[in-house]
C-alpha positions in Angstrom: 0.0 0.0 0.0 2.8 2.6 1.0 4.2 1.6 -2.4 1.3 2.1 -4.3 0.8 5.6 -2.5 4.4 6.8 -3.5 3.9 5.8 -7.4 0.6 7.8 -7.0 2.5 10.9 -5.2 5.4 10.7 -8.0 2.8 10.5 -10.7 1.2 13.8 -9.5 4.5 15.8 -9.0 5.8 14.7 -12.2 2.5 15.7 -14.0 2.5 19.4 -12.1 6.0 20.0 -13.3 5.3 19.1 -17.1 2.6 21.4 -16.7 4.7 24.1 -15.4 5.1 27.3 -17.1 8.6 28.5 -17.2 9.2 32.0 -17.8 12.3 31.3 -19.3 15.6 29.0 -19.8 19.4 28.9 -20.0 21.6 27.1 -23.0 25.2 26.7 -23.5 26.0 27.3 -27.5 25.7 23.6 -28.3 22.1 23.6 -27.1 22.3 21.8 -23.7 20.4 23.1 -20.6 22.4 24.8 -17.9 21.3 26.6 -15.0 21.6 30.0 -13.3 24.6 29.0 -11.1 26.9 27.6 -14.4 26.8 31.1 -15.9 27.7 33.0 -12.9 30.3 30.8 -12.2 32.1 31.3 -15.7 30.9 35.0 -15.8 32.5 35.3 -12.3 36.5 34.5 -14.0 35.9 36.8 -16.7 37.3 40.2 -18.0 34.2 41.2 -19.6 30.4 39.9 -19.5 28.4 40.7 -22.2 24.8 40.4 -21.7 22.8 40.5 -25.1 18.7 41.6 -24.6 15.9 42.0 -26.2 15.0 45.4 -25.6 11.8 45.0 -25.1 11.5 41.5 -23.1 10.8 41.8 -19.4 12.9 38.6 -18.5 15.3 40.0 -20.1 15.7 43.3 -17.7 15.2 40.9 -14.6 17.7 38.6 -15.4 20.0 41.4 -16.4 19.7 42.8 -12.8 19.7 39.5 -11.2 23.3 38.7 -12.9 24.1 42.0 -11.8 23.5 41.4 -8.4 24.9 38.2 -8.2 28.0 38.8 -9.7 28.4 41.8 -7.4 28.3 39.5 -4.5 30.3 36.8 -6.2 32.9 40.0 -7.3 33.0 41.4 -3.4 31.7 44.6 -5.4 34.8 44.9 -8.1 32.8 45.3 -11.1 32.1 48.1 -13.5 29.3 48.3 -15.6 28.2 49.8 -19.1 25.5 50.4 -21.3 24.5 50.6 -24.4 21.9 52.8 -23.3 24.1 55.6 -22.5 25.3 57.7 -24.9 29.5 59.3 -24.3 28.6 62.5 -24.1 26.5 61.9 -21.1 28.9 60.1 -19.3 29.4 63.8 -17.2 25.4 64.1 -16.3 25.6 60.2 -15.2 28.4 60.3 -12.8 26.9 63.4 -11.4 24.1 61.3 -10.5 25.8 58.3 -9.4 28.0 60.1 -6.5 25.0 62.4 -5.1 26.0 65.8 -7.0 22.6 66.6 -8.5 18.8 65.2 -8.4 17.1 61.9 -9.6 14.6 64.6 -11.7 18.0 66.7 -13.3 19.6 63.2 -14.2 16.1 61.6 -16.1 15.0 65.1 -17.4 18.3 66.4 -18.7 19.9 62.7 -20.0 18.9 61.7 -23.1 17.1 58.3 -21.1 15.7 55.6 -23.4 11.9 55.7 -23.8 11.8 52.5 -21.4 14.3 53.4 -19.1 12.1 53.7 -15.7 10.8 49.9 -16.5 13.9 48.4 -17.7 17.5 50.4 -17.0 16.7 52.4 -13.7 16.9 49.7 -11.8 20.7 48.8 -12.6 21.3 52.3 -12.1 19.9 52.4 -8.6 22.1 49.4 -7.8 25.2 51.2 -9.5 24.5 54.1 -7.1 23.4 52.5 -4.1 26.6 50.4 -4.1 29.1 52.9 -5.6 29.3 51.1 -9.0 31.2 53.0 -11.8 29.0 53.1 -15.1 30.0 53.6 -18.4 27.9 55.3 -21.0 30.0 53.4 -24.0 27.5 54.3 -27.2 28.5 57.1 -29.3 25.9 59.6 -29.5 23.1 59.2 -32.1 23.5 61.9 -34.2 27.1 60.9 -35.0 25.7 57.4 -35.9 22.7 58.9 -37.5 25.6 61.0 -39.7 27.1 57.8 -40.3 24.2 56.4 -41.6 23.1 59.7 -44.3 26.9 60.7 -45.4 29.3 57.8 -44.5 32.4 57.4 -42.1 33.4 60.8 -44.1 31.1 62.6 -42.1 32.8 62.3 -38.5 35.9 63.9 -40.0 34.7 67.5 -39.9 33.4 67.1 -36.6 35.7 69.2 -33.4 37.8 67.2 -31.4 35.7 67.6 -28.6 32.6 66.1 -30.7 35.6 63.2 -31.5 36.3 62.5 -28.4 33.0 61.2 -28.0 33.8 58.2 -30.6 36.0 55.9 -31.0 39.4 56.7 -32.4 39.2 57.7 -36.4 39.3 55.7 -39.2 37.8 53.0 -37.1 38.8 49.1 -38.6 35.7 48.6 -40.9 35.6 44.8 -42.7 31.9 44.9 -44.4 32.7 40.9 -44.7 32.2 40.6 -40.7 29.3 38.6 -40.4 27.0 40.8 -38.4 27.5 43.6 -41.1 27.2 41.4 -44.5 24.3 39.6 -43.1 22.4 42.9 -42.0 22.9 44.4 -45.6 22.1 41.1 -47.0 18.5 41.4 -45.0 18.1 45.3 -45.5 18.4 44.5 -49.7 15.7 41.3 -49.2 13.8 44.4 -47.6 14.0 47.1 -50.3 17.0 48.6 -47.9 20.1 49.0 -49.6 21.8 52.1 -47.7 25.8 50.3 -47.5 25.9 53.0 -44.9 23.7 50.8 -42.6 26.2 49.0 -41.9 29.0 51.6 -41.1 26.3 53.3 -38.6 26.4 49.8 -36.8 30.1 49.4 -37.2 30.4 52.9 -35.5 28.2 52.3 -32.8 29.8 49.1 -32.0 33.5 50.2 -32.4 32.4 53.0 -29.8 31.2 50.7 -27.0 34.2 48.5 -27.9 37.0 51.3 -26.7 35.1 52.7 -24.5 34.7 48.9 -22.4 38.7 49.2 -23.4 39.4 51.8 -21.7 37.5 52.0 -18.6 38.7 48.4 -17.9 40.6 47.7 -14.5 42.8 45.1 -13.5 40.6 42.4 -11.3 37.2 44.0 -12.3 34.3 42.1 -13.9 32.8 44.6 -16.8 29.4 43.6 -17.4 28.2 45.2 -20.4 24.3 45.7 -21.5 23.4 45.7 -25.3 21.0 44.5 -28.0 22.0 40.9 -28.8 22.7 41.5 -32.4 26.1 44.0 -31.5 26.9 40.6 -29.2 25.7 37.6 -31.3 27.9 35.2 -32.8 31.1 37.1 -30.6 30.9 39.4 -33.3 30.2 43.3 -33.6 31.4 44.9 -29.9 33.6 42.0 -29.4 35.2 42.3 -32.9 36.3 45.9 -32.5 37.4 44.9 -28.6 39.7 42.5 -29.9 41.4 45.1 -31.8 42.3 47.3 -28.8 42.8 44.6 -26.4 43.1 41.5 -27.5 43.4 38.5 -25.1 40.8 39.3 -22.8 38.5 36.7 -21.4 34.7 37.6 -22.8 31.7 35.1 -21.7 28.3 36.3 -23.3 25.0 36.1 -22.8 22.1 36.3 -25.9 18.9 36.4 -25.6 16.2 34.7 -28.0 12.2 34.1 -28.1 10.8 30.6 -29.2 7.4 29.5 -29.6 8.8 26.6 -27.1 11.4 27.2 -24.5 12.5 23.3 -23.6 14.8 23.2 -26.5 17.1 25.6 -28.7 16.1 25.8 -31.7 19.0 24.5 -34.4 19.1 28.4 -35.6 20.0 29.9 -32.5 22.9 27.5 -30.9 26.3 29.3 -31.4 24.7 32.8 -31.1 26.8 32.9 -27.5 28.2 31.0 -24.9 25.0 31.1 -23.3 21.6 31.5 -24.2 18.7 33.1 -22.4 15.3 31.7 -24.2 12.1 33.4 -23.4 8.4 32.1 -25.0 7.6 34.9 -27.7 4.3 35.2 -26.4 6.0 36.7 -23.3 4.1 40.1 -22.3 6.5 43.0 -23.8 7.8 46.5 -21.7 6.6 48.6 -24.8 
C-alpha cells in the first residue's frame, strides 16, 4: 500500500511540473540546458560579461539585474558596468548622479534616457548608485551614428575634437565581410534597404562601446556590459572591434532569443553565445 501511495505521489508531481510554465531557460552554445549558477560561475572569472537583450522582453531586464547582483556578490563589489543605453557625451550628467551631485529629476530630465528606461534600465542604475558602482555610458551619440548612416564614415571627419572625443578613435577598422555587417545588408536588400551605410552606422556604434569597455577596464574587475543581442551575437560586432584594442581578454556572453517553445534551442540559435537566455515569444513585452 505505501508503495502504491508513492507511485501515486510521484505520478502527481511529475505531472504538475510538465505542466509548469517557465518563464524562461538557460543554454550553452551547443544547445544543452544549464542553470543560473553555471553562468555565474564562468561569468565570475571573466574580463568582460556581455549580456545581449531583447529590448523590449521583461525577462530580459530581470535577469539582467539579477546577474548584476549576483555577480556583485560573487565579485565582493569589483565590477564596472556599461551600457549601451548611455550615450558618451553623457557620461558627465551620469556620474553626477551616481555620486549624489545633482537630483534623480536633473539626471532623467536632462539625459537623453531611453523611452523604457524607468521599466527596464533604472533599476541597474539604482544598484550602481546605491553600491558605488562606476557606469560607463559606451554608445557614441546618435547623431554621430545617425551622420554615419546619411553621409558615411566621411562625415565624422569635420566634426571638433571635442565632438571626437565622444567616438571611437578615427578611421575606425571597418571589414563589411564581418558577419553581423554582411548579413544585416544582405537582410536590409531582401527588404528594399540598400543604404551600404547601414552597416557603417552599426560598425560605428559598436567600435564606440568596444573602446570605451577598453578603456574603462581595470585590472581584477568584472565589466558587465548591456546591449542588443545582435552588437553581441555570434562574438561578433562589440567584441570584434574589442579584440582590436585589447586583445586577449577573457569575454563570456549572454544572448537572448524568443521561441514558440522554450525546452529546447532551436538549431538556428545554438552558437549565437556562450549562453543563451530563451524566453516564450508570447512573453508580455515592456513597450
Amino acid at each position: 500500500m505505501k508503495k502504491l501511495s508513492f507511485i501515486i505521489l510521484l505520478f502527481a508531481m511529475l505531472t504538475a511540473f510538465k505542466n509548469d510554465k517557465p518563464a524562461y531557460r538557460f543554454f550553452d552554445k551547443n544547445g544543452k540546458k544549464v542553470t543560473f549558477k553555471k553562468i555565474i560561475k564562468a561569468a565570475k572569472d571573466a574580463d568582460v560579461l556581455f549580456i545581449g537583450e531583447q529590448h523590449n522582453n521583461p525577462i530580459c531586464h530581470w535577469m539582467e539585474y539579477e546577474i548584476t547582483q549576483t555577480l556583485y556578490a560573487e565579485k565582493n563589489g569589483n565590477i564596472i558596468l556599461g551600457a549601451e543605453m548611455f550615450e558618451a557625451d553623457n557620461q558627465l550628467i551620469l556620474n553626477e548622479y551616481l555620486t549624489g551631485e545633482i537630483s534623480k529629476k536633473s539626471f532623467e530630465d536632462e539625459a537623453r534616457l531611453w523611452p523604457n528606461y524607468k521599466t527596464d534600465y533604472k533599476p541597474l542604475v539604482e544598484f550602481a548608485k546605491e553600491k558605488h558602482i562606476p557606469f560607463v555610458a559606451t554608445n557614441i551619440p546618435r547623431r554621430y551614428a545617425s551622420l554615419v548612416y546619411k553621409h558615411g564614415f566621411e562625415a565624422l571627419d569635420s566634426l571638433s575634437a571635442e565632438a571626437r572625443s565622444y567616438i571611437a578613435p578615427l578611421p575606425i577598422k571597418y571589414d563589411p565581410e564581418v558577419k553581423c555587417y554582411k548579413d544585416m545588408m544582405e537582410m536590409m536588400k531582401e527588404m528594399g534597404h540598400a543604404n551600404p551605410n547601414l552597416a557603417k552606422a552599426q560598425a560605428i556604434k559598436d567600435a564606440t562601446m568596444a573602446y570605451n569597455i577598453a578603456g574603462n577596464m581595470e585590472k581584477g574587475k568584472l565589466f558587465i556590459h548591456y546591449n542588443g543581442s545582435y552588437h553581441s551575437d555570434n562574438f561578433q560586432g562589440i567584441l570584434w572591434h574589442l579584440n582590436q584594442y585589447k586583445p586577449g581578454l577573457k569575454i563570456v556572453t549572454v544572448s537572448s532569443v524568443e521561441q514558440p517553445q522554450i525546452d529546447s534551442l532551436e538549431t538556428k540559435n545554438k552558437n549565437l553565445a556562450d549562453f543563451i537566455l530563451v524566453v516564450p515569444e508570447h512573453m508580455t513585452k515592456t513597450y
